[in-house]
C-alpha positions as CSV (number, residue, x, y, z in Angstrom):
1,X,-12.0,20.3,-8.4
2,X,-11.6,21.9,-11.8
3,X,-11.3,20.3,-15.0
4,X,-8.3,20.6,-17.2
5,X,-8.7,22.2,-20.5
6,X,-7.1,20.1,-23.4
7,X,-6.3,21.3,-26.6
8,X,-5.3,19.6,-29.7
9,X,-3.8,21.4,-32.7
10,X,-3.6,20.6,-36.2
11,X,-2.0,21.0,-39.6
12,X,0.4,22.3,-40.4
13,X,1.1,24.0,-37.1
14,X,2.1,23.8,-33.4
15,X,0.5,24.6,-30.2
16,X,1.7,28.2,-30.8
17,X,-1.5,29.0,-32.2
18,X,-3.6,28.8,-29.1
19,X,-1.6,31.5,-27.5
20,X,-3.9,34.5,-28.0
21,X,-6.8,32.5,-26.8
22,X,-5.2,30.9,-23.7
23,X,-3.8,34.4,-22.7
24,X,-7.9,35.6,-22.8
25,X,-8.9,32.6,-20.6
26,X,-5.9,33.0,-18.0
27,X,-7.7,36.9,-18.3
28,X,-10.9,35.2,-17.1
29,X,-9.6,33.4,-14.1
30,X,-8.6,30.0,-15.9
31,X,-5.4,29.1,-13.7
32,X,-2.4,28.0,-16.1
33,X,-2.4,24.7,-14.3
34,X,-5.9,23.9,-15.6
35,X,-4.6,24.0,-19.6
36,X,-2.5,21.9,-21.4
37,X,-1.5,21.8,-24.8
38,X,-1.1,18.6,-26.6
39,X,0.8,18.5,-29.9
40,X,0.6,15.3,-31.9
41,X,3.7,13.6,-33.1
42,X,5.2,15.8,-36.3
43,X,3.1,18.4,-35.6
44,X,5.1,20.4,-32.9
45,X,6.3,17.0,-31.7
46,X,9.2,15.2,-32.2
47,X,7.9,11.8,-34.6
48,X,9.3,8.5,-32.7
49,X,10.2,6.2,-35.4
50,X,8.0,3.6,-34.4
51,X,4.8,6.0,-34.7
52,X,2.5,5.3,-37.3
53,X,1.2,9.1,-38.2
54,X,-2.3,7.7,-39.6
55,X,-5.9,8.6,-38.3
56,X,-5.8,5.4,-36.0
57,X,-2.3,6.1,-35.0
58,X,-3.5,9.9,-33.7
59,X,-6.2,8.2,-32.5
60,X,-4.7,5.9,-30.2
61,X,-2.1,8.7,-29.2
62,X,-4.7,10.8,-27.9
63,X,-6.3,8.1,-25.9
64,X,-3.2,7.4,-24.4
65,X,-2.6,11.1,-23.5
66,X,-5.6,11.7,-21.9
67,X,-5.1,8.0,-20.3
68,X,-2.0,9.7,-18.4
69,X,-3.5,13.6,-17.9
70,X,-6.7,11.5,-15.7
71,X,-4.2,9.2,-13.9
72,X,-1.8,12.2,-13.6
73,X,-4.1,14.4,-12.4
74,X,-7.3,12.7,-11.2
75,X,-9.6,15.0,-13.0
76,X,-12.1,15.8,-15.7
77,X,-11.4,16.5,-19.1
78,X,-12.8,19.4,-21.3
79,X,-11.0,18.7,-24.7
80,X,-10.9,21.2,-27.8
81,X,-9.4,20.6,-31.0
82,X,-8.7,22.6,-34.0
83,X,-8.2,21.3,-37.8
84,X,-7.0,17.7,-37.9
85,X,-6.7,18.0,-34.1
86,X,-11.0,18.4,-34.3
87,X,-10.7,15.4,-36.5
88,X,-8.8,13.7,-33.5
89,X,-11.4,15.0,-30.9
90,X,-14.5,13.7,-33.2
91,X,-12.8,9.9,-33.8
92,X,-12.3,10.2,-29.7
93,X,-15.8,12.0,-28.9
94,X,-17.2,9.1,-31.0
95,X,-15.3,6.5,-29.9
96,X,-13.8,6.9,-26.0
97,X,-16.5,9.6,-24.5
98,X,-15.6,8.3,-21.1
99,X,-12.0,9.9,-21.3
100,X,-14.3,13.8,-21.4
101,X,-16.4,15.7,-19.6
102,X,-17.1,17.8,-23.0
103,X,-15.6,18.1,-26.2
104,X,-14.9,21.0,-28.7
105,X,-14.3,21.2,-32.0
106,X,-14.0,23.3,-35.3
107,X,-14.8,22.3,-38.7
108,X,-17.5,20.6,-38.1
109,X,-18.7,20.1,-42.4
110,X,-16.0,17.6,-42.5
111,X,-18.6,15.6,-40.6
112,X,-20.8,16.0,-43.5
113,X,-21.9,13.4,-46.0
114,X,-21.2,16.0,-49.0
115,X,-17.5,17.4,-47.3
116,X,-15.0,16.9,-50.2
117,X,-11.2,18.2,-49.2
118,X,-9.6,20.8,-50.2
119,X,-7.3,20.8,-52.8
120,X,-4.1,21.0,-50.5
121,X,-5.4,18.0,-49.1
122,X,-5.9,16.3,-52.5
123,X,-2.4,17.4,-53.1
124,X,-1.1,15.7,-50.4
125,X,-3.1,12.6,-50.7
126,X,-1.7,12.1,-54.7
127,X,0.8,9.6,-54.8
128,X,4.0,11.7,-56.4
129,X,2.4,14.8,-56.1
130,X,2.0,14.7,-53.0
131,X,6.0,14.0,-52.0
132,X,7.0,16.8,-54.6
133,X,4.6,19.6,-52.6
134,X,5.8,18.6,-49.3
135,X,10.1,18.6,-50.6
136,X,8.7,22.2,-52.3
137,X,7.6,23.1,-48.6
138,X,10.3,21.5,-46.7
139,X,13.1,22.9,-48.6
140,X,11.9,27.1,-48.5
141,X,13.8,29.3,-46.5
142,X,12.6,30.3,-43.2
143,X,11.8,33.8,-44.5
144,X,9.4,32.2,-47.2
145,X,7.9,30.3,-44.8
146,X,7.1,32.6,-42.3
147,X,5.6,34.7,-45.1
148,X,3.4,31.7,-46.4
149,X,1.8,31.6,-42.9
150,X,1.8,35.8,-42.1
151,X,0.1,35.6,-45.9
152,X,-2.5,32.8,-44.4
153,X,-3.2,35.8,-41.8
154,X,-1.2,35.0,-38.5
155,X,1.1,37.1,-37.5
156,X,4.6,37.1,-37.2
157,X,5.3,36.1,-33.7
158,X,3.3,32.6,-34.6
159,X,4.2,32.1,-37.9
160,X,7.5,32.2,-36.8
161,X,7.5,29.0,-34.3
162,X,5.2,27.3,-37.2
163,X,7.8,27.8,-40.0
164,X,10.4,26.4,-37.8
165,X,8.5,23.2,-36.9
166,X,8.2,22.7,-41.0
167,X,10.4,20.0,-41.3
168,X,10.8,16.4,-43.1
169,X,9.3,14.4,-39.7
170,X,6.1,16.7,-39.8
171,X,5.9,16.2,-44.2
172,X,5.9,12.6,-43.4
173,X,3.2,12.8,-41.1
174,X,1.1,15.6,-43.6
175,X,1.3,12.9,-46.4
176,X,0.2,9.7,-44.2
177,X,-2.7,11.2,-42.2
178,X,-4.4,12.7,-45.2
179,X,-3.7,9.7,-47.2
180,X,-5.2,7.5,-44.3
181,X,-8.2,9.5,-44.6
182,X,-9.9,9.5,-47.8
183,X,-13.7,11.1,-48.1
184,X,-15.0,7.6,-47.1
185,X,-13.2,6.8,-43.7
186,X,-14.3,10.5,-42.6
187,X,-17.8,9.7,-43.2
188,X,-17.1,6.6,-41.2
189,X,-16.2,8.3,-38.2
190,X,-18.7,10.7,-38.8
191,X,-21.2,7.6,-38.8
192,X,-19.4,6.0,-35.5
193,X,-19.9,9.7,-33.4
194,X,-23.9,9.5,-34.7
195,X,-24.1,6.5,-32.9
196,X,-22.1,7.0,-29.8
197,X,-23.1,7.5,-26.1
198,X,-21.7,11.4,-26.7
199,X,-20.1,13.6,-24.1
200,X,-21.4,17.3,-24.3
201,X,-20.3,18.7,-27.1
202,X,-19.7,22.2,-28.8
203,X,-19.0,22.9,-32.4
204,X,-17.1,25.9,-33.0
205,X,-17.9,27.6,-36.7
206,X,-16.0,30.2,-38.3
207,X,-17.7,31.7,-41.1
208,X,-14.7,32.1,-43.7
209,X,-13.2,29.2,-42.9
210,X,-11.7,28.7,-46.1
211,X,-11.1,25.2,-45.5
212,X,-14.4,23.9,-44.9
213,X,-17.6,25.6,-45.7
214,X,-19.4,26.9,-42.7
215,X,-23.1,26.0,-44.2
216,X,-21.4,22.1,-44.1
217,X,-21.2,22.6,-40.0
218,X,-25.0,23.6,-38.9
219,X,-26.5,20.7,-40.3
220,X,-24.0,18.7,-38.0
221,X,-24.6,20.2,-35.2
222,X,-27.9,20.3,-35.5
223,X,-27.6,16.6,-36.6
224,X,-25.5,15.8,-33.2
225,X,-27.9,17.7,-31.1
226,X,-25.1,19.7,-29.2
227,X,-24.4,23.3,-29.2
228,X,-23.1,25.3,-32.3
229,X,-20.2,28.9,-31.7
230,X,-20.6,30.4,-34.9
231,X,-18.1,33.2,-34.9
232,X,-19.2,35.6,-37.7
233,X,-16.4,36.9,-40.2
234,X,-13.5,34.4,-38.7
235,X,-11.4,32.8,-40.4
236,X,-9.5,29.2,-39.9
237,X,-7.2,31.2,-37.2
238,X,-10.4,32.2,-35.2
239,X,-8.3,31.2,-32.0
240,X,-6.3,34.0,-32.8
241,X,-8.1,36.6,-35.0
242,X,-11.3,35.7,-32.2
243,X,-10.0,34.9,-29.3
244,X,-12.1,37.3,-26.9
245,X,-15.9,35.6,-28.1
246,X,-13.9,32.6,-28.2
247,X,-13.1,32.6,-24.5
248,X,-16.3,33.7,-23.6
249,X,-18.6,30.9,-25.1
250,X,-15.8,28.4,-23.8
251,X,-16.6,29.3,-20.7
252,X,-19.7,29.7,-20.7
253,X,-20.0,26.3,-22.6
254,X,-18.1,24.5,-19.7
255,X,-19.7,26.5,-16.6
256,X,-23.2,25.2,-17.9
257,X,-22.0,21.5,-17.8
């Protein structure tokens, strides 16, 4: 019996983005019943309003999601996550590996002991500021929006679904998740994935990422002793700008298991 293929999204966006990539693994045999696309609460989602939108809260979401998928379906897990949704898979990778057969992941320098976030992040973690940048997000038009994503290099058809999920639930979730997060509690669940039992585990390295600095992620890997995708010239979108390579070493990642 096959595994299902879980993937986890992150911020600011929906599962929209994993579109070009699933359509190249459903090209290499990957039957749609074997993916499923979780989107965290506010990101996609709707936000229940007795969710609390924090690390921990993501945390325990995404244990209880893959909780129902195994019961569900009575079968393995490969799990890949992208942006905060990596940040999800590394807190669960480090801290439920039973739930997956393998994990997958991007960004792997916030793992790092010298990662510092990005000033978007900073932004959003500033008491104040933080509220004014997300009612200056909320409140653009849709047109502005789409173009602030189709400017970040997606294109239109995605930027599209993204700029309508922008909306007060998900600002509310971008401001407590980073603000739960600080340098300090990543390097703590860095530290808690050093020490766990790991499931197999692949980190997935963009070389622009523009986010976080792809020099941050070999030492990780390396660090972690799993295997390291670095996709030359990609950006943070590499699920879209590289999905074809990106298919291929999932694959090949999970048929080697």
């Amino acid at each position: 019996m096959t595994s299902l293929k879980v993937f986890v999204h992150g911020n600011p966006e929906t599962a929209a983005i994993w579109r070009p990539l699933v359509d190249e693994l459903s090209r290499r045999s990957v039957a749609p019943d074997d993916i499923v696309l979780l989107s965290p609460p506010g990101f996609g989602a709707p936000l229940p309003p007795d969710f609390e939108p924090t690390s921990d809260g993501y945390l325990d979401w995404l244990i209880g999601a893959l909780d129902e998928l195994r019961s569900e379906h009575g079968r393995s897990i490969d799990l890949v996550g992208h942006d905060w949704g990596a940040g999800h898979v590394y807190r669960l990778a480090g801290e439920r590996p039973d739930l997956v057969r393998s994990w997958a992941a991007d960004i792997g320098g916030l793992l790092h002991p010298d990662y510092v976030w990005h000033e978007a992040a900073k932004a959003w973690q500033t008491p104040e500021v933080g509220e004014q940048v997300i009612d200056l997000m909320v409140s653009m038009s849709r047109a502005d929006r789409v173009a602030t994503y189709t400017g970040l290099g997606l294109p239109e058809s995605i930027a599209s679904e993204l700029a309508d999920a922008m909306d007060a639930d998900m600002g509310v979730a971008i401001l407590a998740l980073y603000r739960s997060a600080p340098e300090s509690a990543i390097r703590g669940f860095a530290d808690t994935l050093r020490r766990a039992d790991r499931s197999p585990g692949l980190i997935i390295t963009a070389t622009d990422d523009a986010y976080v600095s792809a020099d941050l992620a070999h030492p990780v890997a390396s660090e972690l002793g799993c295997s390291e995708l670095v996709l030359d010239g990609a950006g943070h979108w590499w699920m879209v700008s590289d999905a074809e390579p990106a298919a291929d070493a999932l694959l090949d990642f999970w048929n080697h298991l």
